[in-house]
TORNU-43471 format. One record per residue: residue in one letter; x, y, z of N, C-alpha, C, O in turn. Coordinates in steps of 0.05 Angstrom, whole numbers, plus 5000, padded with zeros to 4 digits. Example, Ala and Ser with C-alpha at 12.3 -4.5 7.8 and 13.67 -1.06 7.14 Angstrom:
<kepas>
a526448865156524649105156526449345156528549345169/s525749555142527349795143525850015157526850235161/
</kepas>
This chain:
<kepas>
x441155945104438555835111437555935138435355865147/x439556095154438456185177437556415185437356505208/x436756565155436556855150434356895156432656725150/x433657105169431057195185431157475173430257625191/x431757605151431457905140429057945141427757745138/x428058135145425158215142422458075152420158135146/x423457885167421557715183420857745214422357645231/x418557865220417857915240417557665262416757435257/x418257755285418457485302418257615338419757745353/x415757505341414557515367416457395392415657175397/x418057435405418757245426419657405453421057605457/x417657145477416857205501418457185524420657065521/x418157245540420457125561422457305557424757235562/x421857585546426357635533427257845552428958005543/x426657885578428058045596430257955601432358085606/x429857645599432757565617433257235603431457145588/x435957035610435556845596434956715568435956845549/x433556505562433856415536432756665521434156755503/x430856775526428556865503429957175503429057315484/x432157315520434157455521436057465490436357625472/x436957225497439757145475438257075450439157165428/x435156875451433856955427433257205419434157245397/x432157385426431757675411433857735400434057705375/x436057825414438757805405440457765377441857885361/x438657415386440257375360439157255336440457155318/x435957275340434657355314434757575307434957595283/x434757795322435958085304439058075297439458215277/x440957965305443357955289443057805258444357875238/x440857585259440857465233438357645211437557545189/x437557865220435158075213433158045216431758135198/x431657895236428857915246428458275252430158435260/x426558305246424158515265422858405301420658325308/x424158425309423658295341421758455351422058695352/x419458315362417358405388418158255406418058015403/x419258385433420158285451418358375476417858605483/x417258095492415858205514416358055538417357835535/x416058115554417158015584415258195608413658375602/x415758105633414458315652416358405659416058355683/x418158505658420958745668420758985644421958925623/x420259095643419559405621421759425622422859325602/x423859535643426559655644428359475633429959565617/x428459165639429659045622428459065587429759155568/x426758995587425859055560426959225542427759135521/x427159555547428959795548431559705538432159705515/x433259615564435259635559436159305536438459265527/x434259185532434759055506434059145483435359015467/x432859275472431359375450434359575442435659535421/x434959765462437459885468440059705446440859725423/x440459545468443159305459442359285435443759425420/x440159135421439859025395439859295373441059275352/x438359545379439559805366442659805364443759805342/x443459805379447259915384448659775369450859835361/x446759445361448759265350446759295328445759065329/x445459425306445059475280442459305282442659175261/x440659235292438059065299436259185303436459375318/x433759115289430759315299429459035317429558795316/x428459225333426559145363424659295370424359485355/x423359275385420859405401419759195417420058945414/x418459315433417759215463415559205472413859355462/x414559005495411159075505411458925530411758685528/x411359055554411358875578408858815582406758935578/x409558595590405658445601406658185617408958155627/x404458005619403857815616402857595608400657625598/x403857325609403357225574400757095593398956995580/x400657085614397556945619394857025613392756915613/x395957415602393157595595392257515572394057435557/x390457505566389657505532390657675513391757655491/x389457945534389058145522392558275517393058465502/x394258145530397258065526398158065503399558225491/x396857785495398257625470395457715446395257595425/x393957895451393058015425395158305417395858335393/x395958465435397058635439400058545430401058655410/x401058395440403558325417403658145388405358005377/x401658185382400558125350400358335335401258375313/x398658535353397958745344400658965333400959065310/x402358995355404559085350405859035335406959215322/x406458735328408158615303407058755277408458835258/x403558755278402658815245402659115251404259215235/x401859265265402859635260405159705259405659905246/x406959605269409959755271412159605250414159715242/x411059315243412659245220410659095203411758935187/x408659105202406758965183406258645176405258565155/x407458445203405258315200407658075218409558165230/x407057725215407557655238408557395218406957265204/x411757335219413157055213412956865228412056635224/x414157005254414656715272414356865294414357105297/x414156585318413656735346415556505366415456265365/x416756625378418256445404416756365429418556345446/x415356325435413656265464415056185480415055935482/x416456315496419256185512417556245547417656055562/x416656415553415556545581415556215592414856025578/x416456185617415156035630416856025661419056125664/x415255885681416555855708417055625720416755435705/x417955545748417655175749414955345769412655285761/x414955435781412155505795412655435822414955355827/x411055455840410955285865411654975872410354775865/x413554965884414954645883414954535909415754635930/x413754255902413854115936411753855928409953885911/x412353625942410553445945407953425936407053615950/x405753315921404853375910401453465921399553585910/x401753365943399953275953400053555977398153595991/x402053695979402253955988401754215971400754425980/x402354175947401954425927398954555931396854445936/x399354735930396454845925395555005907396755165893/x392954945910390755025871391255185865392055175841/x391455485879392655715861396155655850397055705828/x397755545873400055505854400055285830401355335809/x398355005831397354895807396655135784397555225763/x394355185800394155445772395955545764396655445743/x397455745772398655915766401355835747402555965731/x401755515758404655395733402955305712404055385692/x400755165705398855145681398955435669399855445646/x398355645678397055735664399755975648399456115628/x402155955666403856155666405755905626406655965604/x405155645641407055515616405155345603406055205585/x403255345607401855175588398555425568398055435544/x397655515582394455625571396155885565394656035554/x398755995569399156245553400156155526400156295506/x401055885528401355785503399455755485399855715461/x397555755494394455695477393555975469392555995447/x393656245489392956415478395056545459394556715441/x397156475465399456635449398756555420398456715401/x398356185417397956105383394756205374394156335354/x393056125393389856385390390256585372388956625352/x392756735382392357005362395457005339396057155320/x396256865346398156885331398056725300399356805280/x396556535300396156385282394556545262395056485239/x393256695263390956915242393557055230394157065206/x395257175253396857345242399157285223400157465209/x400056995223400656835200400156745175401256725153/x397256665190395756675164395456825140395356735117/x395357095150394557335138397757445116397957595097/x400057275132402957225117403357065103405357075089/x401756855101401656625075402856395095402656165087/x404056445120404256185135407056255157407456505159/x408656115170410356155186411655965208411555715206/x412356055222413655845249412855925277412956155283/x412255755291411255805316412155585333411655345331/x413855745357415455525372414955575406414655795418/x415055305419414155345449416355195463417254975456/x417255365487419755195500417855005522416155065538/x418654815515417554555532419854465552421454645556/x420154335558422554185578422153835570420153745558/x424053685579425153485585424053345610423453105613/x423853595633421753525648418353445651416553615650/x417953205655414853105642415552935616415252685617/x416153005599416952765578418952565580418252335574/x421552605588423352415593423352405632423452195645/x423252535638424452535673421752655680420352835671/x421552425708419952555723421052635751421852465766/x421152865756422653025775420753105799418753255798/x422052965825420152995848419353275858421353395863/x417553385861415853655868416053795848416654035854/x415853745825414653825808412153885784411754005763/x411053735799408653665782407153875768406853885744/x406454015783405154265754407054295730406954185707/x408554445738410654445715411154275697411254365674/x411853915702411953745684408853675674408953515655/x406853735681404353645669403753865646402353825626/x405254135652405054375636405954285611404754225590/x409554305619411554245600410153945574410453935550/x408853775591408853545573405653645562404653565542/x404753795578401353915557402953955528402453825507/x404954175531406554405501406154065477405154095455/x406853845485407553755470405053615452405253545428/x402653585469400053535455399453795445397853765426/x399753945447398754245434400654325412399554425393/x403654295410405054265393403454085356403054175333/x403153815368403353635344399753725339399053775316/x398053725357395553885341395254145325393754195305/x396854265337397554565321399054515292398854665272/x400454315295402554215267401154075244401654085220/x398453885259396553765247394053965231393353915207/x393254125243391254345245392354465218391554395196/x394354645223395754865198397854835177398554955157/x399154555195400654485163399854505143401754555128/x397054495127397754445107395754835101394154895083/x396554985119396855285109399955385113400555615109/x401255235120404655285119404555365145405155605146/x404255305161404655335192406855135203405854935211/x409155135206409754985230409454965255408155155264/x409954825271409054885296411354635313410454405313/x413354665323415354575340415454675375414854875388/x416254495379417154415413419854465419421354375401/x421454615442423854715440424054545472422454595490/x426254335473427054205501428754235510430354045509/x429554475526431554515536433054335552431754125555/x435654345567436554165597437154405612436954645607/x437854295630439354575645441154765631442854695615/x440555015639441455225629442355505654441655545677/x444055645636445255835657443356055661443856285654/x441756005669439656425673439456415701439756245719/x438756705699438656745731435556615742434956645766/x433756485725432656325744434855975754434155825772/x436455935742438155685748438855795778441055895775/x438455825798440355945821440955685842439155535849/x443555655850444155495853445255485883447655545880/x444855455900445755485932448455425943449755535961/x449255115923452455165929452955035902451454935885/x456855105904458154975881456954725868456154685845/x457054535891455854275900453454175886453253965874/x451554375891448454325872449754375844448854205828/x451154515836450954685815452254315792451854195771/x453654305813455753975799454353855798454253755775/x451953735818450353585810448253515781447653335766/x447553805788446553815759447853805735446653685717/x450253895730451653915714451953545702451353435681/x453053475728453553225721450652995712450952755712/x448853085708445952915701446452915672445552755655/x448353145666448053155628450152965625452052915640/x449852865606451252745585454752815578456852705576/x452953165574455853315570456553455591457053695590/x456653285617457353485638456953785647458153925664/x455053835631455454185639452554305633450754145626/x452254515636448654585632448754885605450655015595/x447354895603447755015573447855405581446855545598/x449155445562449655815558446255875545445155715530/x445456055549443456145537443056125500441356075484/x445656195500445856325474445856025459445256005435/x446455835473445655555456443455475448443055395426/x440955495474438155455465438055645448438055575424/x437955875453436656115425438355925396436855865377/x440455875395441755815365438955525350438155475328/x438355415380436455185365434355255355433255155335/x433155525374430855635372431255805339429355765324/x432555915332433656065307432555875288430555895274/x434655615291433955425277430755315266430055255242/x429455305285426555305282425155465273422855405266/x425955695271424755925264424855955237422756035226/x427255895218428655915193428355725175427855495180/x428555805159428955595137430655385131430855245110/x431955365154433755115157432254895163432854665155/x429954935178427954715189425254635170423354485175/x425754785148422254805129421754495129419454455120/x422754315134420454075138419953895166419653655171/x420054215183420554045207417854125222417254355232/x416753975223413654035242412653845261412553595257/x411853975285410553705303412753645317412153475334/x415353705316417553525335417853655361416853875366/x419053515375419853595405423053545395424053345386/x423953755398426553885391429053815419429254005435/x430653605427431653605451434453855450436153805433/x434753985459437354115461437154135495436254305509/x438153915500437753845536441653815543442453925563/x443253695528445553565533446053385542448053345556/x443653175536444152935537442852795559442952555562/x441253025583440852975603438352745607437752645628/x437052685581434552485578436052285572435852145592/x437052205560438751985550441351845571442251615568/x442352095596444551965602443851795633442051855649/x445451625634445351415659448151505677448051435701/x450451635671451851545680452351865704454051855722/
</kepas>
């Protein structure tokens, strides 16, 4: 049920981290991967990896805040493999962080628009291109942050993260019934090199907020994200998906 043969699948963010280990490892299960990120050279040397390990890929660096971005990796999906299953919308940043009442408008902007309005243009074009497939899956990594926890100097980011989730269940409302899913992916802490951590010390702290003591391998979110993607999930639409480790739920 987690077979992705011949199913094309858009996903953002894959230079490095989650949307990394997703390309990965929707091409191990046979996706057609469009992989885009702003690092070209990483990009490269993944398309590379997923070749070496028996996987088709191709690539498009951008940015998911362009439009003209996320028409361009639609486009690619339908010329180079003919047309568009599913898409990962993973891109995102925490943005400029600090007190709230210090942030400023372009960094407001810039975390809206980097995790929340590329999500709007990414389903803009991606949704026709589904269409035109008889229907599909379309998934956005949201956070934990803004929905369960509200985390001090962060506010763009959690107003972003908790936007995904009104845009999620309207998008699920909207095309369900053209076979669209449309899911929310909630990560907790996780190991990428945006996690950077200053000492051991921080690193425990966080660790210890989860549930399960520890913060997640990449390759764990991508296995949930798979999940959503596949037919393991065909009646799953509209949810906010927690793969956090417990970190909304735990007190202790």
């Amino acid at each position: 049920m987690f077979d992705l043969t011949d199913k094309v699948a858009i996903i953002t963010g894959a230079s490095s981290g989650i949307g990394r280990a997703a390309a990965k490892l929707f091409a191990k299960h046979g996706a057609l991967v469009v992989a885009s990120g702003r690092r070209g050279d990483e990009l490269e040397r993944l398309t590379a990896e997923i070749g070496r390990d028996g996987g088709t890929a191709t690539a498009l660096a951008g940015d998911v805040r362009d439009e003209d971005h996320a028409k361009a990796l639609v486009g690619l999906a339908e010329t180079r493999f003919g047309g568009l299953d599913a898409a990962f919308n993973n891109a995102g940043w925490t943005g400029e962080m600090g007190e709230t009442a210090a942030v400023s408008y372009q960094g407001w902007r810039d975390t809206i628009d980097t995790n929340l309005t590329s999500a709007f243009l990414a389903a803009k074009h991606q949704i026709p291109a589904m269409l035109r497939r008889g229907g599909g899956s379309l998934i956005f990594t949201s956070s934990f942050v803004g929905v369960t926890a509200g985390m001090p100097g962060m506010a763009a980011y959690a107003a972003a993260k908790a936007g995904l989730l009104g845009l999620t269940q309207v998008l699920a409302a909207e095309y369900g019934p053209r076979k669209i899913r449309v899911n929310a992916l909630l990560p907790g802490g996780t190991d990428t090199p945006a996690a950077t951590f200053k000492t051991p010390e921080e690193r425990a702290f966080v660790e210890g907020l989860h549930a399960l003591k520890r913060i997640a391998r990449p390759e764990e979110i991508a296995a949930s994200a798979l999940y959503l993607a596949s037919d393991a999930s065909s009646f799953t639409t509209g949810a906010a998906l927690f793969a956090d480790g417990g970190v909304s739920i735990n007190r202790t």
